[in-house]
C-alpha positions, 0 to 999 in steps of 0.5 A, spaced: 884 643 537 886 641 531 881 637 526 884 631 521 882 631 514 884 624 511 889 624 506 887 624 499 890 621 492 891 613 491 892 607 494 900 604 497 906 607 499 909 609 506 904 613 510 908 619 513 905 624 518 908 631 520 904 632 524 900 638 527 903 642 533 905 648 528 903 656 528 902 654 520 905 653 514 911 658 512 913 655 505 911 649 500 917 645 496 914 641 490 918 637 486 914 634 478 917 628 475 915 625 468 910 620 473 907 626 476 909 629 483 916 626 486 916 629 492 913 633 497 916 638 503 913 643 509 916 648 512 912 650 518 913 656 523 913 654 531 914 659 537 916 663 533 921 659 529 922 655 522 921 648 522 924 645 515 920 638 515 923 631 512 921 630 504 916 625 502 918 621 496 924 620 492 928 626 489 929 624 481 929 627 474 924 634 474 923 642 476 922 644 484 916 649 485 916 653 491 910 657 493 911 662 500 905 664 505 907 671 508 905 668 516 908 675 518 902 679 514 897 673 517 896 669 510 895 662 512 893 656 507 885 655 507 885 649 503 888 645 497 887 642 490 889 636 486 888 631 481 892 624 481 892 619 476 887 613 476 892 607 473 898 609 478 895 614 484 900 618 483 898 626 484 900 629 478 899 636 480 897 641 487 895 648 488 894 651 494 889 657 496 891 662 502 886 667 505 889 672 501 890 669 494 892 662 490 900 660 489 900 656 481 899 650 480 905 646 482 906 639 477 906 638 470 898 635 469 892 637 471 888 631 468 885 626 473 881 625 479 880 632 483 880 632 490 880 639 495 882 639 502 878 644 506 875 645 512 870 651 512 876 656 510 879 654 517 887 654 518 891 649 515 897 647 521 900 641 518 900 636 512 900 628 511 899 622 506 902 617 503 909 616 498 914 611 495 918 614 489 912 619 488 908 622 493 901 617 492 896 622 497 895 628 501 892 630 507 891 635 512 891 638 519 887 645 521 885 649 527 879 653 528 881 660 527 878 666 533 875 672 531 879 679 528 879 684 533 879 690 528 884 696 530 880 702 533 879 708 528 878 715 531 881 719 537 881 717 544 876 721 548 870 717 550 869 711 556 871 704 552 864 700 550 863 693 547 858 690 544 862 682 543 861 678 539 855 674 535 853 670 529 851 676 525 847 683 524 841 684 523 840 691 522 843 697 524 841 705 527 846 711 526 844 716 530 849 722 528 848 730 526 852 735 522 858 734 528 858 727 526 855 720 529 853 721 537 850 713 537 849 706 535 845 701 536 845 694 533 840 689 532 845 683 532 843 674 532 845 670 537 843 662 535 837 664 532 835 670 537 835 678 536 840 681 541 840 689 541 846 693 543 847 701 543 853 706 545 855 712 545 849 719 546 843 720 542 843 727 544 850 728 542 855 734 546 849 739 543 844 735 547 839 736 541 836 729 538 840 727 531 838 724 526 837 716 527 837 712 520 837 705 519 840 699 514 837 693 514 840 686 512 838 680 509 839 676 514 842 670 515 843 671 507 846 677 507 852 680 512 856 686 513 863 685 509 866 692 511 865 699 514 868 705 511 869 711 516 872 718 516 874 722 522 878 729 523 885 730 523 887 733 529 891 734 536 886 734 539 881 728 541 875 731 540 877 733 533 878 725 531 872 723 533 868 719 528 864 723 523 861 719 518 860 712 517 857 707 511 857 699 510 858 695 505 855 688 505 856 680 501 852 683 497 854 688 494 851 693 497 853 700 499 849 703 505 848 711 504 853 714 508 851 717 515 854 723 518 858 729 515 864 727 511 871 728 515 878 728 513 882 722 513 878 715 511 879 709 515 876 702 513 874 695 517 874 689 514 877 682 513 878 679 507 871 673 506 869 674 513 863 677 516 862 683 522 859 680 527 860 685 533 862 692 534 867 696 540 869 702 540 870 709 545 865 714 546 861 720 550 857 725 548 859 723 541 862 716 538 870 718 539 872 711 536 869 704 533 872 698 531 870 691 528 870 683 531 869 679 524 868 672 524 872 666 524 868 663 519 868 665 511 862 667 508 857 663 506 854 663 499 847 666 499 842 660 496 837 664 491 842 671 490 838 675 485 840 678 479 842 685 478 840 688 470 844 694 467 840 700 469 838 705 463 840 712 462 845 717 463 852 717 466 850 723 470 849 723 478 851 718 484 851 711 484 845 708 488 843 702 490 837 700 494 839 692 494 834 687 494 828 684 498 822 680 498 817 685 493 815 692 493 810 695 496 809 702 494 812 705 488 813 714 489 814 718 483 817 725 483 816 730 477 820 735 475 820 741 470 824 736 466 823 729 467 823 724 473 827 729 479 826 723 485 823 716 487 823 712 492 821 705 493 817 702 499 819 694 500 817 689 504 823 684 508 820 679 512 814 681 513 816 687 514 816 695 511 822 697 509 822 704 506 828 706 502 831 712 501 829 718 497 833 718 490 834 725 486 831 732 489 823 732 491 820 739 487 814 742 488 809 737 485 810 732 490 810 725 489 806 722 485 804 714 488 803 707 485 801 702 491 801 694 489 796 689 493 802 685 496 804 679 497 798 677 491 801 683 485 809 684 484 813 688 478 814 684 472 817 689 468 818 697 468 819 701 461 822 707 461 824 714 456 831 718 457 833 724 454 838 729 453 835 736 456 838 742 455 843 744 461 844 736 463 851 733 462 848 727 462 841 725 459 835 724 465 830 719 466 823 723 462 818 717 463 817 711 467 811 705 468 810 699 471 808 692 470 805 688 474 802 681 474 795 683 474 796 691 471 800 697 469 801 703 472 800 710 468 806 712 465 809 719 470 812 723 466 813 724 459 815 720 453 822 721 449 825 718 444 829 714 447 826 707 450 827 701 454 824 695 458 827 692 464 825 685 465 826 678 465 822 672 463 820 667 469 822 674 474 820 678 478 823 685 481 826 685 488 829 692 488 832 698 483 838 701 483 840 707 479 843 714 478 841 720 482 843 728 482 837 732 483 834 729 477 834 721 476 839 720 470 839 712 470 835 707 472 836 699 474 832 693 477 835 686 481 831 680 479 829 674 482 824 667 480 818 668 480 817 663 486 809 661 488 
């Protein structure tokens, strides 16, 4: 069923109306004259074949843009802008946006009164408005869009699973050994309600308990935007079973990867939307895995917290904790040479959320820093870095941390290079860093301060 978005622009002229029984829009003429947009033309895609529509206004003086939309690859327009002049209401200018990019602005004048045609990032199928010698308003038809159905990655081995789909994820279990993953289980939300779903076998073909992580998302502020994974080449279909997996978030936030690495790497994602179920293949391991996302796009995080540039060496790989309500417990590992690891406690919804270790633990075990959540949070983190013989890169020799009512001892050593993470009115919410096995660099997500 198509939804009607009235025409916007100025007032008068002949109202026409293309209507909406389309499968979507396949090229867009525009003609600009002097006075402003003179004509408008559609060409739509029906069973399969090509409708050229009418043109609305009059043909005059001026260039002709076009702008083609690739419905073959799945690219469909999502929305419209424009300006149309006060005094005459004549539309001056138009650009589209597909799912996939934005055509250039068609006409001679940007100035004007704005307007945008959109419906949710819905489907635009037809066009309407108003014209005489210049095309006076524009409006819209769109089509609610079904959830993508992903393709399967992997092998064909396993009996066929179906989680269906939902309003969005929650939180999600790998279980998975140095074979690869053997299960998944999945905290998804359904108006408001945890349903949980799992597939595939915790004992794996080798019968012994793998290991079992967790990736928590803030939902419903944040969502699953893709998942990477890797299987093996291989004739066999055991030999393409799913190896490892990671997910990547609206946030920008990367899930460790889970698994043991293969050889080929696949990707789930559909550009702006959100995953919101899982399918796949599996018996004693997870033989393929695919992805439902949403019809809907993303919907902007209210209070996004802000990440400031970490401290430090280049050294290591990247981590990223994401962001959370506050910090609960803060622990320390030293090494002969500077800080070899941290790793964070937070807290999520009132609930503890323990973070993964970041750079290698050494004998000296970890030192720990406990706050008195909700009532003290971290305002600042002063830190030293150095170069130290046998590094590439410098590491991180001395950390402390502020609080609202206290400072923590420094662990580690003072060097000569110094630096302070905070900023004014914020408290911290995550950290984010470098890590080989030696912390190189260190980094803070921030969020107001809220009573």
């Amino acid at each position: 069923m198509a939804s009607k978005v009235e025409a916007k622009g100025g007032k008068g002229g002949n109202q026409w109306d293309d209507g909406f029984d389309y499968e979507g829009v396949t090229k867009i003429h525009v003609r600009g004259g002097l006075q402003g947009i003179q004509f408008i033309k559609f060409e739509y895609v029906k069973g399969g074949n090509a409708i050229v529509g009418p043109i609305h206004g009059v043909y005059g003086r001026g260039f002709t843009q076009t702008f083609e939309i690739n419905h073959l690859n799945k690219e469909h327009i999502v929305s419209v802008n424009g300006c149309y002049d006060n005094p005459s209401g004549v539309i001056q200018a138009l650009q589209f946006e597909t799912n996939m990019r934005s055509s250039e602005v068609m006409g001679y004048d940007e100035n004007g009164t704005k307007f945008t045609l959109a419906a949710g990032g819905n489907k635009i199928i037809g066009f309407h408005g108003s014209a005489e010698t210049n095309l006076m308003s524009l409006g819209a038809y769109f089509m609610t869009l079904p959830p993508i159905k992903m393709e399967l990655q992997g092998g064909c081995g396993g009996h066929p699973w179906d989680h269906g789909i939902y309003t969005g994820i929650r939180k999600v279990y790998v279980t998975y050994s140095p074979s690869g993953i053997s299960h998944i289980m999945v905290d998804y939300d359904k108006a408001g309600k945890q349903e949980t779903r799992e597939s595939g076998d915790r004992l794996g073909e080798n019968r012994v308990q793998g290991q079992q992580k967790e990736f928590i998302l803030d939902y419903p502020n944040e969502y699953i935007t893709s998942v990477e994974g890797t299987c093996d080449l291989g004739s066999a279909s055991y030999s393409n079973r799913v190896r490892s997996l990671s997910f990547k978030t609206s946030k920008e936030r990367i899930s460790p990867t889970y698994g043991t690495v293969g050889n080929r790497t696949f990707v789930l994602e559909s550009k702006g939307r959100a995953l919101v179920g899982f399918y796949g293949q599996a018996g004693y391991a997870m033989d393929a895995i695919g992805a439902y996302f949403g019809s809907r796009p993303i919907p902007p995080s209210p209070s996004p917290a802000e990440k400031l540039q970490g401290q430090g060496g280049d050294g290591g790989a990247s981590w990223d904790d994401g962001v959370f309500d506050g910090v609960r417990k803060i622990y320390i590992g030293q090494g002969e040479n500077g800080v070899a690891s941290v790793k964070f406690v937070y807290d999520k919804n009132n609930q503890v959320v323990l973070g993964e270790d970041h750079g290698k633990m050494t004998l000296l075990g970890y030192e720990e820093f406990e706050l008195a959540y909700p009532s003290e949070y971290i305002t600042v983190v002063e830190g030293c870095y150095d170069n130290i013989f046998g590094s590439a890169s410098p590491v991180i020799t001395m950390l402390k941390f502020k609080t609202n009512v206290r400072t923590s001892p420094p662990f580690g050593l003072e060097s000569t290079s110094k630096f302070v993470l905070e900023k004014e009115g914020h408290k911290i919410v995550g950290f984010h860093g470098k890590a080989s096995d030696q912390l190189h660099q260190f980094g803070v997500s921030v969020a107001p301060i809220t009573k």
